[in-house]
N, C-alpha and C positions, 0 to 999 in steps of 0.2 A: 741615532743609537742602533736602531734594526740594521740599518745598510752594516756599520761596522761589527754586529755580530753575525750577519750571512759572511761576512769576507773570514772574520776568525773564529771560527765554530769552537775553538777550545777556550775562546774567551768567557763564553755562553758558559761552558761546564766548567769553570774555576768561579766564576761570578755565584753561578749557584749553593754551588762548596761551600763559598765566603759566607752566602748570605744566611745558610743552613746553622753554619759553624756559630757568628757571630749574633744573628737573629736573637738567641735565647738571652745573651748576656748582657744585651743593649735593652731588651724588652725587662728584664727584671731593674737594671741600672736604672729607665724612667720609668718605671713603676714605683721604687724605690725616693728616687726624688721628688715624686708628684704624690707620694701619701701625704696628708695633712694630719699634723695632730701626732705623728710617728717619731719617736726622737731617734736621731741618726748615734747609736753609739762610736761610731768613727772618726766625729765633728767632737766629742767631747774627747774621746782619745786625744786628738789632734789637738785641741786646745789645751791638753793639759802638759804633753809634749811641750810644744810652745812655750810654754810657762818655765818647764824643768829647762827649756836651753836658753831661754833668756838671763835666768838664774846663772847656768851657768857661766854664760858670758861672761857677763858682770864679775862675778867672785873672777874670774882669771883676769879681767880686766883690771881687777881693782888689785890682787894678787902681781900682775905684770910689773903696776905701777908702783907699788911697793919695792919693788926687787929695783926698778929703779932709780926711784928715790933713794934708795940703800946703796946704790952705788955697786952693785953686786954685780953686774952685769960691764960695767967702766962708768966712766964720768961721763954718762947721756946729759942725767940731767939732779946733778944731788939735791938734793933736800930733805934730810934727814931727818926733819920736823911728820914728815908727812907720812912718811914711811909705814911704821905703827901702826898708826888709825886705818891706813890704808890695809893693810896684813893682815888688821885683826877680824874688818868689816867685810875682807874679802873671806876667810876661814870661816865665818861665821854663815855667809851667802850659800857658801858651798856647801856647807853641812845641810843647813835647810833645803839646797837643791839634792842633796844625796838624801835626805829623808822624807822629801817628798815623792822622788823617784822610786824609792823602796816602801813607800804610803804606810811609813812608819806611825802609832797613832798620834793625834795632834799635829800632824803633819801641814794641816793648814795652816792651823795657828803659828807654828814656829817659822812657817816661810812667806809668811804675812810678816810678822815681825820683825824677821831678819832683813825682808826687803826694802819695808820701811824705814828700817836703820839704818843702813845702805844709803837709803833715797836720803835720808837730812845730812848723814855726812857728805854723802855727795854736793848737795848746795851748801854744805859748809863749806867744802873745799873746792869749790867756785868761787867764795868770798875770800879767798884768800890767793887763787890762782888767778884771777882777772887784774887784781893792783900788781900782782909780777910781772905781765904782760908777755907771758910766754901760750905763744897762740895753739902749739901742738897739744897745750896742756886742758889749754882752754876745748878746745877741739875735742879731747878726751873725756871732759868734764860731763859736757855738752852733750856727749853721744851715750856717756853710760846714765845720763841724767834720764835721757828718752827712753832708755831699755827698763832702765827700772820703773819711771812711770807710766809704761806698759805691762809690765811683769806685777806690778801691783793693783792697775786698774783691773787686768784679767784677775789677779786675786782674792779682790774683794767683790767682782761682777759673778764670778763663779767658786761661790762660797763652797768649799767640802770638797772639789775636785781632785786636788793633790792628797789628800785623807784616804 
């Protein structure tokens, strides 16, 4: 490392600049990581973030697949029966993700229990999309099934957060 700073001597004076520049923001950033006992408000930020786009997801997901089940979109995939529930559980997701985003009060509560609504129609409408044996459905079922029993676990592990 010496030999190649005697060869580029402006290496040496940009190296130092860096280390000047950057030295304080690194030394506070593990300082920061390494207090014990200091709750990080940026980890609860983040987790609550999390949550509101999980929510979101979902409602557009379940919102999507209402549109088309309705047939609204062309004949992807009709099923008219499904439609509805799907519509109604998805309006319902989204409101509770826009009222916990704006931590309107009760905010937990209602996107607890939106999620959870969510979460049974969704393996209801597994039990009915599995004997149709339409795999993209199945597929969908599946995936929004995961988000929500995430978007719920975080919302019962982290009580009052969306409030």
């Amino acid at each position: 490392m010496r030999a190649t700073l005697e060869r580029f001597p402006h290496l040496n004076v940009i190296l130092s600049v860096v280390l000047r520049v950057t030295s304080p923001l690194v030394e506070r950033c593990v300082l920061h990581v390494r207090e014990p006992g200091v709750p990080d408000p940026g980890a609860t930020r983040t987790v609550r973030t999390f949550i509101i786009a999980l929510m979101f997801v979902a409602a557009l997901t379940l919102l999507a697949a209402s549109a088309v089940h309705a047939s609204l979109l062309g004949a992807i995939d009709p099923f008219p029966g499904a439609a509805p529930p799907e519509a109604l559980l998805g309006l319902v997701l989204a409101i509770a993700a826009v009222a916990a985003f704006l931590s309107w009060a009760r905010a937990w509560a209602f996107a607890v229990v939106a999620t959870l609504l969510a979460l049974v129609g969704t393996v209801y409408g597994l039990t009915v999309t599995v004997p149709r044996g339409e795999p993209c459905d199945v597929v969908n079922h599946v995936s929004l099934l995961a988000g929500l029993i995430v978007a719920a676990g975080l919302l019962v592990r982290q009580r009052g957060l969306v409030d």
